[in-house]
C-alpha positions as CSV (number, residue, x, y, z in Angstrom):
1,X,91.8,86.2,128.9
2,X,94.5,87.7,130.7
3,X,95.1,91.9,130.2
4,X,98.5,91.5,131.1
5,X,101.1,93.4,128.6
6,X,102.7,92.2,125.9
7,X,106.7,93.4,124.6
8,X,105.9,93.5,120.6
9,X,108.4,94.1,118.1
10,X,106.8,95.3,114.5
11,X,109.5,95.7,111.3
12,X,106.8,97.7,109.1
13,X,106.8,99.9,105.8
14,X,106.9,103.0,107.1
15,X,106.0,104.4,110.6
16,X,107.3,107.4,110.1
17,X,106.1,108.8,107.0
18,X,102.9,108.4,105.4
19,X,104.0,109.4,102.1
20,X,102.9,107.0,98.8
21,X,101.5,104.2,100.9
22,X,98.5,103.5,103.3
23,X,100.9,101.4,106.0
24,X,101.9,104.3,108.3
25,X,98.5,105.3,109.3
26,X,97.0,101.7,109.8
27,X,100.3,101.1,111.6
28,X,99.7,104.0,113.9
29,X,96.0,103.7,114.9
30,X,96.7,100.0,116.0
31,X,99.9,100.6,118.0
32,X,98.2,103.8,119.5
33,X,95.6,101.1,120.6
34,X,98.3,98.8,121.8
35,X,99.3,101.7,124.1
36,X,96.4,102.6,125.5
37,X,96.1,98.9,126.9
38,X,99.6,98.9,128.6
39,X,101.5,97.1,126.0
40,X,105.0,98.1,124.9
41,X,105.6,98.2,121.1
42,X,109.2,98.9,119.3
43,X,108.8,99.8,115.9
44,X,112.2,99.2,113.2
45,X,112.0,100.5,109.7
46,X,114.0,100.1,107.2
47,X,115.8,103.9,106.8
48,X,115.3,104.3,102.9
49,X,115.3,107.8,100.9
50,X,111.6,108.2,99.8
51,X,110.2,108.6,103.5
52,X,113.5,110.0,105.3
53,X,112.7,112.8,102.9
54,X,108.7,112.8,103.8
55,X,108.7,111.7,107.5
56,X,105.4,112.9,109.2
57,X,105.7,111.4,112.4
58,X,109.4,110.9,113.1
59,X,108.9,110.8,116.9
60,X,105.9,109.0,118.0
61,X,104.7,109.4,121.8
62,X,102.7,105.6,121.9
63,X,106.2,103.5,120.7
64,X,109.4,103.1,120.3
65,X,110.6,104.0,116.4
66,X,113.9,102.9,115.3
67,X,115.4,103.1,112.0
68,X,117.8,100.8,110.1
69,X,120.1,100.2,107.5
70,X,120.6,97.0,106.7
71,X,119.8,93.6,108.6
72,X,122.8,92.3,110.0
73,X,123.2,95.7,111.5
74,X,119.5,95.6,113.2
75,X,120.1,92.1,114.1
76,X,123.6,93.0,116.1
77,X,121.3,96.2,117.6
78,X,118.4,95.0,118.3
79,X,118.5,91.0,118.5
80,X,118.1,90.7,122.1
81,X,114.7,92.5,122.4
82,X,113.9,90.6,119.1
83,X,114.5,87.2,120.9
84,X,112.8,88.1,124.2
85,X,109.6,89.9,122.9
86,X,106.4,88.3,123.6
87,X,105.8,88.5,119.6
88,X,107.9,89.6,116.9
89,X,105.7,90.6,113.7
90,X,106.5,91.5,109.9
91,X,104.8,93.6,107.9
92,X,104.0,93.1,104.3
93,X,105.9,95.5,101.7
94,X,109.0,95.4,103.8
95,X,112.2,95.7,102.0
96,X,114.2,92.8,101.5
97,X,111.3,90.8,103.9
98,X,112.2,87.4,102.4
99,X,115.8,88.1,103.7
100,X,114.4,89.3,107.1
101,X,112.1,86.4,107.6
102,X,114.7,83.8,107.4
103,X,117.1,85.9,109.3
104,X,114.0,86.2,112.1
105,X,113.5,82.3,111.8
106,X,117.3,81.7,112.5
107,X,116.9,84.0,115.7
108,X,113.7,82.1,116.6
109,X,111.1,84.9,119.0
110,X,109.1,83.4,121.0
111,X,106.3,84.0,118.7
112,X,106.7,84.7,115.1
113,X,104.3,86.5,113.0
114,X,103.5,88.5,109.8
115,X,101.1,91.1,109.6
116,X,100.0,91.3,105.5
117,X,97.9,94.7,104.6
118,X,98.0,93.3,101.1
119,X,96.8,90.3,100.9
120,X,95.2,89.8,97.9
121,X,98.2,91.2,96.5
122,X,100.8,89.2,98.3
123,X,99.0,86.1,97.3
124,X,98.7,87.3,93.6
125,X,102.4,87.9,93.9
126,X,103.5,84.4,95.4
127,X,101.4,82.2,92.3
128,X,102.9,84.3,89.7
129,X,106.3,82.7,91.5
130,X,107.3,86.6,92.4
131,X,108.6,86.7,96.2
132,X,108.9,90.4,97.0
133,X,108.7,90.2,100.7
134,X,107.5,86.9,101.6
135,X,108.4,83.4,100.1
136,X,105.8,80.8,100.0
137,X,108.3,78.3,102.3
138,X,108.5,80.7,104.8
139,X,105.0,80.6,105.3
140,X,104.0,77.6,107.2
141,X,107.5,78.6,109.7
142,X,104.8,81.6,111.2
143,X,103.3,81.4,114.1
144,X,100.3,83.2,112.4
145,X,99.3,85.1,110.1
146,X,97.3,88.3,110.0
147,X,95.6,89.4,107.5
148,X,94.3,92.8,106.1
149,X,91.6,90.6,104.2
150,X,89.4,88.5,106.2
151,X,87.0,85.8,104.4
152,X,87.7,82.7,102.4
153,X,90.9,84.0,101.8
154,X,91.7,83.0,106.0
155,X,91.0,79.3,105.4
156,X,93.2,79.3,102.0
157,X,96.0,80.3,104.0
158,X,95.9,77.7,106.7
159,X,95.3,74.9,104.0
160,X,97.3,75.7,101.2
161,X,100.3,77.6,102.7
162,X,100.1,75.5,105.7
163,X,100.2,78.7,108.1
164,X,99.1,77.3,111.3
165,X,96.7,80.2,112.3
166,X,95.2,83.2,110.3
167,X,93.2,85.7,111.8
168,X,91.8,88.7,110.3
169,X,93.3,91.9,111.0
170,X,91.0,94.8,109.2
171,X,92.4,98.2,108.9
172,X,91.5,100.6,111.4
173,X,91.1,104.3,112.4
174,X,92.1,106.4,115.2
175,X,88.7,107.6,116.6
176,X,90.3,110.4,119.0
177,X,91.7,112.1,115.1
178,X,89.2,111.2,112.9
179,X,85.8,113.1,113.3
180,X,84.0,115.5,111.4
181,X,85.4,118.8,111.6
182,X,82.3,120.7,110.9
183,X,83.8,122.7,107.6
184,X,82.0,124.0,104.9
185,X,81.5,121.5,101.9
186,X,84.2,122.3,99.2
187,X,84.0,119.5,96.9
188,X,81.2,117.9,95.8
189,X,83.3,114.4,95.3
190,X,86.8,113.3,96.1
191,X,89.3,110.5,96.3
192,X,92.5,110.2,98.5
193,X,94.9,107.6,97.4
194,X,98.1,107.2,95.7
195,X,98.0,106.6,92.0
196,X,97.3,102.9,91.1
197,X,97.4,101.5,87.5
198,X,94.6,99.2,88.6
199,X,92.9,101.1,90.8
200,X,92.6,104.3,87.5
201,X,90.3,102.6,85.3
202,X,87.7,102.8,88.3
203,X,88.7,106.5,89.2
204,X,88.3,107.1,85.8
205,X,84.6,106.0,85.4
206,X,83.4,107.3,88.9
207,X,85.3,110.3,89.5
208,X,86.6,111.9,86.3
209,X,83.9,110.5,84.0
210,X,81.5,112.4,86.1
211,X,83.4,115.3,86.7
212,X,82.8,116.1,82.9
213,X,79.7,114.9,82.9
214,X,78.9,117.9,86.0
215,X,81.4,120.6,85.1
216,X,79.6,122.8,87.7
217,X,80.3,120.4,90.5
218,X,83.9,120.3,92.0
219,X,86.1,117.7,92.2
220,X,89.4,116.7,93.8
221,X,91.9,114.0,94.1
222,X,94.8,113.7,96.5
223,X,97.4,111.5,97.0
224,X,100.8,111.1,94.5
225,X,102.7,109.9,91.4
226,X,100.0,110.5,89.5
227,X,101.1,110.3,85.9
228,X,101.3,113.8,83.9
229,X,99.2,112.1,81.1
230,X,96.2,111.8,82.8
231,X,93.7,114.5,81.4
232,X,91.9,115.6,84.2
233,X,89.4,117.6,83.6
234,X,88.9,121.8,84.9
235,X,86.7,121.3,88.1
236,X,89.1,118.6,89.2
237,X,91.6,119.9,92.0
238,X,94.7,117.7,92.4
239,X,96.4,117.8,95.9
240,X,99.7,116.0,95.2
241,X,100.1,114.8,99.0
242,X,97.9,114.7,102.0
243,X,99.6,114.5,105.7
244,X,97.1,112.4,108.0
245,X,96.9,115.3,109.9
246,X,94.9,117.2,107.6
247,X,92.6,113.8,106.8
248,X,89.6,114.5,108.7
249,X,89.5,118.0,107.3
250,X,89.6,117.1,103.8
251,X,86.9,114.3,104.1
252,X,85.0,116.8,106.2
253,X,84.8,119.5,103.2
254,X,83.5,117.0,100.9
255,X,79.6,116.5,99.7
256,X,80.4,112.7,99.3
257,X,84.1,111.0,98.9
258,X,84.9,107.7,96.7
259,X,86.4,104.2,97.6
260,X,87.9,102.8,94.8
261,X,89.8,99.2,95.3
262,X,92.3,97.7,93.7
263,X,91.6,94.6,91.5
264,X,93.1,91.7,93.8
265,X,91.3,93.0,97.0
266,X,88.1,93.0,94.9
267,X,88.5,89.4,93.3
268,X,89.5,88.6,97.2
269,X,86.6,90.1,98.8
270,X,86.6,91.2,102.6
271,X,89.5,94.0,102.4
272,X,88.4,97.2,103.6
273,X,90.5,99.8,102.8
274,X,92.1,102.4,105.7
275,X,90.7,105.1,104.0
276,X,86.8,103.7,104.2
277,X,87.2,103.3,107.9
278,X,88.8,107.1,107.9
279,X,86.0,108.4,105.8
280,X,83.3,106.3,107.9
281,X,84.5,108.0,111.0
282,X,84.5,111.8,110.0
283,X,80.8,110.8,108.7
284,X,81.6,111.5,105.1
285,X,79.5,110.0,102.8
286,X,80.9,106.8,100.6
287,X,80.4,105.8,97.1
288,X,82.5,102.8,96.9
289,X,82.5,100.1,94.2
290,X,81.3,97.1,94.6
291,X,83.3,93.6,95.8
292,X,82.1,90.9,98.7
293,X,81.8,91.5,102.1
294,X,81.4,95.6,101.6
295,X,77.7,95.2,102.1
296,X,78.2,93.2,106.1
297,X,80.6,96.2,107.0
298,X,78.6,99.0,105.5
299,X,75.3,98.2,104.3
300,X,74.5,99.5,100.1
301,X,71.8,102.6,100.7
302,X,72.0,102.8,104.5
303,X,75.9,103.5,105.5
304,X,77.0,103.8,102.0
305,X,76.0,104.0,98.1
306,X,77.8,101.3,95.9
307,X,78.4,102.8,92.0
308,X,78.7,100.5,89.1
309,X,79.6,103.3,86.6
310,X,79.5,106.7,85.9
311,X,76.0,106.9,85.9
312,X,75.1,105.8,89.5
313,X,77.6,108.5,90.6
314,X,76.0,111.5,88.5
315,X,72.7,110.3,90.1
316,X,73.5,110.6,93.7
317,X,75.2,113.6,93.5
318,X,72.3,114.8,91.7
319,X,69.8,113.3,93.8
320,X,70.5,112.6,97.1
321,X,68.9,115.2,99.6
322,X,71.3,116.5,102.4
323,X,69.2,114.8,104.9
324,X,69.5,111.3,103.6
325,X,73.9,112.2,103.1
326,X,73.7,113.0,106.7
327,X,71.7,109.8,107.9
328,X,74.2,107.6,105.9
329,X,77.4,109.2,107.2
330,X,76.3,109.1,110.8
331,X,75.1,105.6,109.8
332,X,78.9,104.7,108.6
333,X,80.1,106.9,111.7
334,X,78.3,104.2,113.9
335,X,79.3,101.2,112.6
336,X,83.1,102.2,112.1
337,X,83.0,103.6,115.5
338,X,81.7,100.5,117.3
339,X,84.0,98.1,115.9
340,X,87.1,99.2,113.4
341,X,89.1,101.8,115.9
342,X,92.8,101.0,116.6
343,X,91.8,100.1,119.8
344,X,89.4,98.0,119.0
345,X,92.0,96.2,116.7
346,X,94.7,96.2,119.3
347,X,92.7,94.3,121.4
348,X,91.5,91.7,118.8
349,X,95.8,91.4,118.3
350,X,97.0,91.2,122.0
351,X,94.4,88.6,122.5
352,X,95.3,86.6,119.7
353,X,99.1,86.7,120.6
354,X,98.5,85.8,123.6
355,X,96.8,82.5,122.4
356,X,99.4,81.2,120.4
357,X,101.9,79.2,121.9
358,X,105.4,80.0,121.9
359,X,107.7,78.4,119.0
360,X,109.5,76.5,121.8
361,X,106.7,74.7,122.4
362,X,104.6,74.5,118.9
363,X,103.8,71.3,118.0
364,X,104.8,69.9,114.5
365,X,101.4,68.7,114.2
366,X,99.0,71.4,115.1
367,X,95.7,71.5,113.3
368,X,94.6,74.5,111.6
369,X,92.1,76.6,113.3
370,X,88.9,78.4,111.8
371,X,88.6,81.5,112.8
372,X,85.9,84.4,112.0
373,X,85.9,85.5,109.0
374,X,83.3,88.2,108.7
375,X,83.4,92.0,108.6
């Protein structure tokens, strides 16, 4: 395979600001990868309130980050890198995406592609008839489709939706940031994620439920719009937001920290979350619950401890010696490190670009192709 560059245009979420979602950093560790192997990437976002008022990052040193308005406006700015670019890729979650494919279609890149870090979700979404940033025609017009969620779900995709290639695309961390920091343990359990009305019931049973079942451990959850209703309990700290910045030092000062997925990724399978792979690498230990494929990328009692309920979780912060947490976070620390960096995953991207033909040249009747579908 050739290592020459690639010009890649991404319309994400966010870039910018990591504020209320998990895109900007998963963003960021891949297109800091992308650099590092000579490519060129422009970033557009969408310019909306909630993360012009939080932007992190507003002036990144591995891309080009450009903001926008509204389409027609980004198409008059921008549509001549957009139709010369070795690949243009959307990203799920984008506002008005349904809008910005078709306009995309009409300006027809030389290879066109969507980049989905909700899979499960966006495929929930699309047979419940709701199109949020996707439609189900638009589908089969990709060149390919990446997908946060490897597995069955790969194949599905190619048959049902008629996409002619999906690859798996896993979330990834930036090893040069994430490591562990050496701090003192402060919390003997916590949980960084934005409030999720499917993901609570979980956080409820492992985190809170034993939080008051161990009122002289500590506790903390960060990440926000967390509902005031939720009773949390005294030795539970709440950390509204958490830049990326201070990531690695917040999974450092922490006994063990939890995964908790939402309920499409589990029913899917094969979706590992950004924040495993950021835990994994600053050699925190997991608890995690349970769904397919978790086991092949971090194997239950060796990188990681997998918690049915409340009780598991009591028992292994009761239990488990500081010897075996250490052996299982440098176990996870391995196995993240040798295969789920961005750069890792920016390789695994430019080469799959670079494979697909350009829409010039597609032809009508091109066969689906398997692909792995593995952790």
């Amino acid at each position: 395979m050739t290592r020459s560059s690639l010009d890649i245009v991404i319309l994400g979420l966010s870039l910018s600001s990591s504020w209320g979602n998990g895109h900007a950093t998963t963003f960021r560790a891949l297109l800091r990868g992308l650099k590092a192997e000579g490519h060129r990437v422009l970033f557009l976002e969408r310019d909306v309130p909630w993360y012009a008022n939080h932007r992190d990052l507003p002036d990144p040193d591995f891309c080009e980050l450009a903001y926008y308005s509204e389409i027609d406006g980004m198409l008059a700015q921008h549509g001549e890198r957009l139709r010369k670019a070795d690949a243009v890729i959307v990203g799920s979650y984008v506002p008005d995406g349904v809008a910005l494919i078709d306009a995309l279609i009409e300006l027809s890149p030389k290879r066109l592609c969507f980049y989905d870090i909700d899979t499960p979700v966006t495929l929930a979404k699309l047979e419940r008839g709701e199109e949020e940033y996707i439609a189900k025609r638009q589908i089969a017009e990709l060149d390919a489709y990446f997908s946060f969620t490897g597995g069955p779900v790969l194949r599905h995709l190619e048959r049902h939706y008629g996409v002619p290639h999906a690859f798996p695309l896993y979330c990834s961390v930036d090893a040069e940031r994430y490591g562990n920091t050496g701090e003192v343990a402060q919390w003997d359990l916590g949980y960084l994620g934005t409030y999720s009305p499917d993901r609570q019931p979980t956080l409820e049973k492992l985190l809170i439920g034993p939080a008051r079942r161990l009122p002289h451990m500590r506790f903390v959850v960060a990440g926000p719009q967390y509902p005031d209703t939720i009773d949390w309990p005294d030795n539970v700290e709440r950390i509204d937001h958490l830049p990326p910045a201070d990531h690695a030092a917040f999974y450092s000062r922490q006994r063990f920290t939890l995964n908790v997925t939402r309920a499409d990724m589990i029913s899917a399978g094969w979706s590992p979350s950004v924040r495993l792979f950021e835990a994994g690498a600053c050699a925190t230990p997991i608890i995690s619950d349970a769904w397919e494929g978790l086991g092949e990328l971090l194997p239950d009692g060796e990188a990681i401890l997998i918690a049915d309920g409340t009780e598991d979780v009591v028992r292994a912060l009761n239990d488990t010696t500081d010897e075996r947490r250490r052996a299982m976070g440098e176990a996870a620390r391995t196995r993240i490190l040798e295969g789920h960096t961005g750069h890792a995953r920016a390789v695994e991207l430019a080469d799959w670009l670079k494979s697909l033909p350009p829409r010039q040249t597609r032809q009508t009747d091109e066969q689906p192709v398997s692909r792995r579908i593995s952790a």
